[in-house]
C-alpha positions as CSV (number, residue, x, y, z in Angstrom):
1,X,37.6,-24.0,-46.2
2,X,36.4,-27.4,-45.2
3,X,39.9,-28.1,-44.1
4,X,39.9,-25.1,-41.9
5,X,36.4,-26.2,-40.3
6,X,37.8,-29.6,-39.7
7,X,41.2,-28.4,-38.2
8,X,41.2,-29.4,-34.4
9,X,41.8,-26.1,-31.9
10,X,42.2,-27.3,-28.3
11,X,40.6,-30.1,-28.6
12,X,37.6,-29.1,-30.3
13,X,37.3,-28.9,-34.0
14,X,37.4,-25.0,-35.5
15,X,33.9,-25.3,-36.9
16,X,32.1,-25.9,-32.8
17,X,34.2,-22.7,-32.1
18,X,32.8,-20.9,-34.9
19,X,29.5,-22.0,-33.6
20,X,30.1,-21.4,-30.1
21,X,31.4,-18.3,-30.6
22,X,28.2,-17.4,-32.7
23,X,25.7,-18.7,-30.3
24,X,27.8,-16.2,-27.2
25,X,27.7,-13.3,-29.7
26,X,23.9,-14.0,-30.1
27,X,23.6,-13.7,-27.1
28,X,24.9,-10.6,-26.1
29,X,22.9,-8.9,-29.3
30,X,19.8,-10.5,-28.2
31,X,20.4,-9.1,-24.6
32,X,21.4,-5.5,-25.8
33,X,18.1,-5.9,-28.3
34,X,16.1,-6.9,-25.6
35,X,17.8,-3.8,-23.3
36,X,16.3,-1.7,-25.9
37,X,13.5,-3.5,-26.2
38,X,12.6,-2.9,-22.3
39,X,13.9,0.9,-22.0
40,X,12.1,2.0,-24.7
41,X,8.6,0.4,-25.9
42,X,7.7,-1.2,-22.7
43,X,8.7,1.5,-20.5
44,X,7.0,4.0,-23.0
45,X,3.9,1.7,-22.5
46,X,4.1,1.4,-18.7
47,X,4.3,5.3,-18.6
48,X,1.1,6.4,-20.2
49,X,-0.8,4.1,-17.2
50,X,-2.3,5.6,-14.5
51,X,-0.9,3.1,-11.9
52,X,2.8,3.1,-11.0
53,X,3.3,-0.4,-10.2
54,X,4.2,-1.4,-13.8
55,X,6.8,1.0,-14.3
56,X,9.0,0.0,-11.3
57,X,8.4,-4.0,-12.3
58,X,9.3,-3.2,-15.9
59,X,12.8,-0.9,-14.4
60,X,13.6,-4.2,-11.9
61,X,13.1,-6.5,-14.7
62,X,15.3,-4.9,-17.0
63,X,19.0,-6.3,-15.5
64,X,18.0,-9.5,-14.9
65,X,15.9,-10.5,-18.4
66,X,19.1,-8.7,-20.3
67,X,21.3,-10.9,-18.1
68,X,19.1,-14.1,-18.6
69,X,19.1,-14.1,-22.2
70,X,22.7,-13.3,-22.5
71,X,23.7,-16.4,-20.0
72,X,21.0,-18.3,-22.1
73,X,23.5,-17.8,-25.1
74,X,26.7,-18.3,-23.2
75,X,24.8,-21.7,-22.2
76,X,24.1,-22.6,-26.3
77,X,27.3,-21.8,-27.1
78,X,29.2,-23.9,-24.4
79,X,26.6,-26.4,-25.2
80,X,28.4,-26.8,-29.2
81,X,32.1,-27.8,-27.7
82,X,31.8,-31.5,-26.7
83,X,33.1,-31.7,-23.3
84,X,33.7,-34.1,-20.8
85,X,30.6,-34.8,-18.5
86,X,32.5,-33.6,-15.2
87,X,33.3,-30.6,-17.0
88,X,29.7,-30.1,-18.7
89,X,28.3,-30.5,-14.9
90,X,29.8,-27.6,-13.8
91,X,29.2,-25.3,-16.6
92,X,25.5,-26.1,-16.0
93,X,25.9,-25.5,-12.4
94,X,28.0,-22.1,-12.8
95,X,25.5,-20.7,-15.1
96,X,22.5,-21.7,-13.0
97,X,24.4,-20.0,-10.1
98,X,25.0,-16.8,-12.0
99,X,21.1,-16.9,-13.5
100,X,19.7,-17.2,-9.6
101,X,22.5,-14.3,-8.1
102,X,21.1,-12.1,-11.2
103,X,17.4,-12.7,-10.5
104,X,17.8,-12.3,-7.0
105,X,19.2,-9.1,-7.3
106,X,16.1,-7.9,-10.0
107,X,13.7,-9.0,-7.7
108,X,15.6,-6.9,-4.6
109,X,15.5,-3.8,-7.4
110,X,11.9,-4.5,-7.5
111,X,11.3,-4.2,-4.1
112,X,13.0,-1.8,-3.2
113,X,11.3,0.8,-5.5
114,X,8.1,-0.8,-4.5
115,X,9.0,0.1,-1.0
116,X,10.5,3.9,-1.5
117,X,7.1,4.5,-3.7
118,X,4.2,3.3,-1.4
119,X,6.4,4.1,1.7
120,X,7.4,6.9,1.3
121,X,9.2,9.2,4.1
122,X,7.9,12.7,3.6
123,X,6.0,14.9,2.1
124,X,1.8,14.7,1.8
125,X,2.0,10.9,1.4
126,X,3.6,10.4,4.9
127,X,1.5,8.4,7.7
128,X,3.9,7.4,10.4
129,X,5.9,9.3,12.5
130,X,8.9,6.5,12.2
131,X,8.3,6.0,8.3
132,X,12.0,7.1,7.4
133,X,13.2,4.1,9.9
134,X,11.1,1.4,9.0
135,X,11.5,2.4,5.2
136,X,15.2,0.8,5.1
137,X,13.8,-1.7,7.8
138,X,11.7,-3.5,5.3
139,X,14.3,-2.7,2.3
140,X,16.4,-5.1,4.1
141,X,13.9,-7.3,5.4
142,X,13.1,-8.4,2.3
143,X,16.8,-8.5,1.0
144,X,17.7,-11.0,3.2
145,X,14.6,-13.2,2.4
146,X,15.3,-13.1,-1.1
147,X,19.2,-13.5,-0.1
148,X,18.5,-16.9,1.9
149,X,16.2,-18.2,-0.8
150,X,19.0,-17.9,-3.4
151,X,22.0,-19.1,-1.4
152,X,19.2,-22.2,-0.5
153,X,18.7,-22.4,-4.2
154,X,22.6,-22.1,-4.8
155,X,23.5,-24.9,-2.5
156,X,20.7,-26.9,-4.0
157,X,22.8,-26.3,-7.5
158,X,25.7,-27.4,-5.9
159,X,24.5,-30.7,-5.2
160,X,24.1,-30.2,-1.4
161,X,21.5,-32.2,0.4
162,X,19.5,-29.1,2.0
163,X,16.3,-31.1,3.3
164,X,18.2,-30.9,6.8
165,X,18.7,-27.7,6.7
166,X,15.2,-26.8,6.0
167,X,13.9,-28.5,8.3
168,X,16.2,-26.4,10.9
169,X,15.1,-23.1,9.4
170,X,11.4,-24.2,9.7
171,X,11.7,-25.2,13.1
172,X,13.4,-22.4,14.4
173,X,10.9,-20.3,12.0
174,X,8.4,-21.6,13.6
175,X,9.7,-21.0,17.4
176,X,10.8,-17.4,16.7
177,X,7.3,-16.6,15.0
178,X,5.5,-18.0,18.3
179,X,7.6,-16.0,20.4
180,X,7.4,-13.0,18.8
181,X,3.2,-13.3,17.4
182,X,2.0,-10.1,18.4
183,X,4.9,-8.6,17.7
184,X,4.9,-9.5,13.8
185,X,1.0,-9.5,14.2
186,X,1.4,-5.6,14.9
187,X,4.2,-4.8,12.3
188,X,2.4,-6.3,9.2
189,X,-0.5,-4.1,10.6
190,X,1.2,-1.1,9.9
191,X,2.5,-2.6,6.8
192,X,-1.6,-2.8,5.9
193,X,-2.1,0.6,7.4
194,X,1.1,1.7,4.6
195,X,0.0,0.2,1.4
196,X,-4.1,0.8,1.7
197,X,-3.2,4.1,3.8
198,X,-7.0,3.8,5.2
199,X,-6.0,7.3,7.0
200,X,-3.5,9.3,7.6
201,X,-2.0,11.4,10.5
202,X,-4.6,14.1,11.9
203,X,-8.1,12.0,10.4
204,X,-10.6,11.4,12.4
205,X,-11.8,7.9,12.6
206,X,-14.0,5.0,14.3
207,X,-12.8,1.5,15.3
208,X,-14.3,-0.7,17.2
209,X,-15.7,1.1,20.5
210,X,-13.4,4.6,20.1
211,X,-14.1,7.7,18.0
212,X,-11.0,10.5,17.7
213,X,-8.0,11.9,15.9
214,X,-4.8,10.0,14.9
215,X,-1.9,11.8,16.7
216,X,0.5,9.1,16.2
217,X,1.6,5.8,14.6
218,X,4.6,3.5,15.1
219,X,5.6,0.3,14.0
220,X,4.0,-1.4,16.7
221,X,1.4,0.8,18.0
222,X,-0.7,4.1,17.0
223,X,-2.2,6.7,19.4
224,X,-6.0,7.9,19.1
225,X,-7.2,11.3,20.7
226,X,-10.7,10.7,21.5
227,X,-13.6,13.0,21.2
228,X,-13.1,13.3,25.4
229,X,-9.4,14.4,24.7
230,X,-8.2,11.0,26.4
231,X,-5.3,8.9,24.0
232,X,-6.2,5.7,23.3
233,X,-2.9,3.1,22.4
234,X,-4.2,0.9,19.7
235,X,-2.2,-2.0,18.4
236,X,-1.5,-2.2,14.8
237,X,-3.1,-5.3,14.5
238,X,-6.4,-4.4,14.9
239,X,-6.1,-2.1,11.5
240,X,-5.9,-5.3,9.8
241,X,-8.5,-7.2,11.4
242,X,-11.1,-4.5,12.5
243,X,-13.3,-2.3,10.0
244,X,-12.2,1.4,10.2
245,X,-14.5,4.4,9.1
246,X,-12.7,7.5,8.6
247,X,-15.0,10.2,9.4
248,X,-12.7,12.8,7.8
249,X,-12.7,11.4,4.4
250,X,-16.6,12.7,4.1
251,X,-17.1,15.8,2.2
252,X,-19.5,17.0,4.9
253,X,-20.7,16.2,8.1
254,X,-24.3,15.2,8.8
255,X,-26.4,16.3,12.0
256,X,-29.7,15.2,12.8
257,X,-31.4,17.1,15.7
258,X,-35.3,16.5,16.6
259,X,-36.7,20.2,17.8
260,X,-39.9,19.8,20.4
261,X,-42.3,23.0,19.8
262,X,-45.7,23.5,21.4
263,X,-48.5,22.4,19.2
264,X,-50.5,24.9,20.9
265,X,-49.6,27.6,18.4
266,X,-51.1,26.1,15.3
267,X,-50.7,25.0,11.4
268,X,-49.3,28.7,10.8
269,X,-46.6,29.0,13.6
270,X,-45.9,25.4,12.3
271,X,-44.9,26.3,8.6
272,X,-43.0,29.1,9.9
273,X,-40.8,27.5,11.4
274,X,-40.2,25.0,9.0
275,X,-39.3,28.0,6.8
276,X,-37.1,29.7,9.4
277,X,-35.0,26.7,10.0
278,X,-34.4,26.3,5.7
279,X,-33.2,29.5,5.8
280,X,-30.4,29.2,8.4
281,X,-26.9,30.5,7.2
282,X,-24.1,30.5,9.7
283,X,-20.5,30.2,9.2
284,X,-19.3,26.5,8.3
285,X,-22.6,25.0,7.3
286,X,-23.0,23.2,4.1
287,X,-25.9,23.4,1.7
288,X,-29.3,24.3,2.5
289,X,-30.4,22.9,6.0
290,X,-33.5,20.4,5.7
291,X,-36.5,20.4,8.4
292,X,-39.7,18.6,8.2
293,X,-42.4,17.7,10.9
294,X,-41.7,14.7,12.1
295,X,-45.1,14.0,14.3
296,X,-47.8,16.6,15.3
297,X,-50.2,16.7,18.8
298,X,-52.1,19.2,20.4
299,X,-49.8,19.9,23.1
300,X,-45.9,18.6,21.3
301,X,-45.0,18.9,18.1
302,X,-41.5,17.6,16.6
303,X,-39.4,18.8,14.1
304,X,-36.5,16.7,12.4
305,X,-33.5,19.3,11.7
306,X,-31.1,18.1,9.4
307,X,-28.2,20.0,8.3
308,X,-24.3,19.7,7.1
309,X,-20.6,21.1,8.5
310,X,-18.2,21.8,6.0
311,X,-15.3,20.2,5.9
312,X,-12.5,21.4,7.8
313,X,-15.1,23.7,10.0
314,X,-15.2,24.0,13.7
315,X,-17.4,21.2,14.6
316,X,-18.7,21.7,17.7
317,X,-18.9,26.1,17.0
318,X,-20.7,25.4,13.9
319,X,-23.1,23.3,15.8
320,X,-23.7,26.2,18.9
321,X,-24.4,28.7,16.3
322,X,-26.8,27.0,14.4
323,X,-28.6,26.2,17.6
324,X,-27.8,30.1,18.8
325,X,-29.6,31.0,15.7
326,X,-32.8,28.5,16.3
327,X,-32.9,30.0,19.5
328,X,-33.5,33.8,18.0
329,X,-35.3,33.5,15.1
330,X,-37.7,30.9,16.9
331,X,-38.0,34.0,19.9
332,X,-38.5,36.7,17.4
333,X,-41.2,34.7,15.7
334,X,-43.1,33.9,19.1
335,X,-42.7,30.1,19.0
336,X,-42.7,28.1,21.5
337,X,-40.1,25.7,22.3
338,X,-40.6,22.8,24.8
């Protein structure tokens, strides 16, 4: 046996293959345990979260932490065959090269099912009315970015010099992104609009001086109905630098009205109609209306009228008929209103 271990196979003695070739074999077990390891207890584990951003990391992660440990082996079993330091270079390098491709395409898995989850292109989740284009616009945004940071990180292994060329790409990064400022400026706003989806299509909300409905959103600009039924073109960039309230997230909507009667009519015409205005049902209000006197005086008298619209109702009807209703009861109970 020890005369088999010693005998000499292509220039390496029998007993560094037996090693190398265990090392390799390792390597593929440990990969195909890990493979397991991943589809089964992790991805079990990432399941019963509420959040779905672990289980697409764990998915991308899978090919290229199987591959890495794998290549890992492959790398400690070359590593037991004594070889020349040219040849031992390159088998560093080739490895390192394979490692980086593998990564690079885990991390484009990654993002791309990052991308098709929080972008989706129909059905309730959908904001813009271009989602389905920029959806594979940004899928391959981002796979070129990680594409030229590996081939920079390949050449790099190679034992280029690639200080030159960064400095080319960064200078020419740098001209292209002042060029094009308020272009990007205005895309990565509807990015933000996409993953914190502060609204969505048919909301009414406030920013800055205007007040309306979102009709429409692009990649570069949305469109705002206001309350006068004029459109507004906002850029995207201002949803990333401006608060935004949406006023149809509320469960209801508040109105405050201050009522002037005559203070002519008395304590008792006073309480009455404090009780009349509690009492108000009409179609699309809310809860039980709130009324209180505000400030009292011998001739004016003022009443603070609260009340709330439903969500969803007609706004501006539910309003005139509250107000229709003031108007009657307040006439059939002989007060006053100035």
């Amino acid at each position: 046996m020890q005369d088999l271990l010693k005998y000499v196979l292509l220039g390496h003695p029998v007993k560094q293959w037996f090693l190398a070739a265990a090392f390799i074999i390792g390597g593929f077990i440990a990969g195909k345990v890990c493979s397991i390891f991943v589809a089964v207890i992790l991805k079990h584990g990432a399941s019963r979260t509420k959040t779905k951003f672990d289980d697409l990391v764990i998915a991308g992660l899978r090919l290229p932490l199987v591959s890495g440990i794998t290549l890992g082996g492959i790398y400690l079993g070359l590593r037991q065959l004594e070889m020349r330091p040219g040849v031992a270079l390159w088998m560093d390098r080739i490895l390192t090269i394979f490692l980086i491709l593998v990564l690079a395409l885990g991390i484009n898995r990654i993002l791309g099912s990052i991308i098709n989850h929080y972008i989706p292109t129909n059905g309730a989740g959908k904001l813009l009315k271009g989602e389905s284009a920029l959806q594979p616009l940004l899928r391959n945004f981002f796979k070129t970015l990680v594409w030229i940071i590996a081939g920079v990180l390949v050449l790099r292994t190679l034992g280029y010099n690639i200080s030159a060329l960064l400095a080319g790409l960064g200078l020419g990064g740098a001209a292209l992104a002042l060029a094009s400022k308020d272009t990007l400026s205005n895309f990565f706003g509807s990015i933000t609009v996409f993953v914190d989806k502060p609204f969505h299509l048919g909301d009414r909300i406030r920013i800055g001086d205007y007040d309306g409905t979102i009709t429409e959103m692009g990649i570069r600009t949305a469109r705002l109905r206001t309350l006068e039924n004029r459109t507004v073109v906002i850029p995207n960039s201002l949803f990333a630098a401006t608060p935004i309230e949406n006023v149809s997230s509320a469960p209801n909507t508040k109105i405050v009205q201050t009522i002037k009667v005559s203070g002519e009519d008395g304590g008792e015409k006073m309480g009455q109609a404090l009780a009349l205005l509690r009492e108000i049902k009409v179609p699309g209000l809310e809860g039980q209306p709130i009324a209180g006197l505000a400030s009292v005086g011998g001739i004016l008298c003022q009443i603070t009228f609260v009340f709330f619209i439903a969500r969803g109702a007609d706004y501006w009807g539910t309003i005139s008929a509250v107000n229709l209703e003031v108007l009657r009861l307040f006439k059939e109970a002989g007060i006053r209103l100035i």
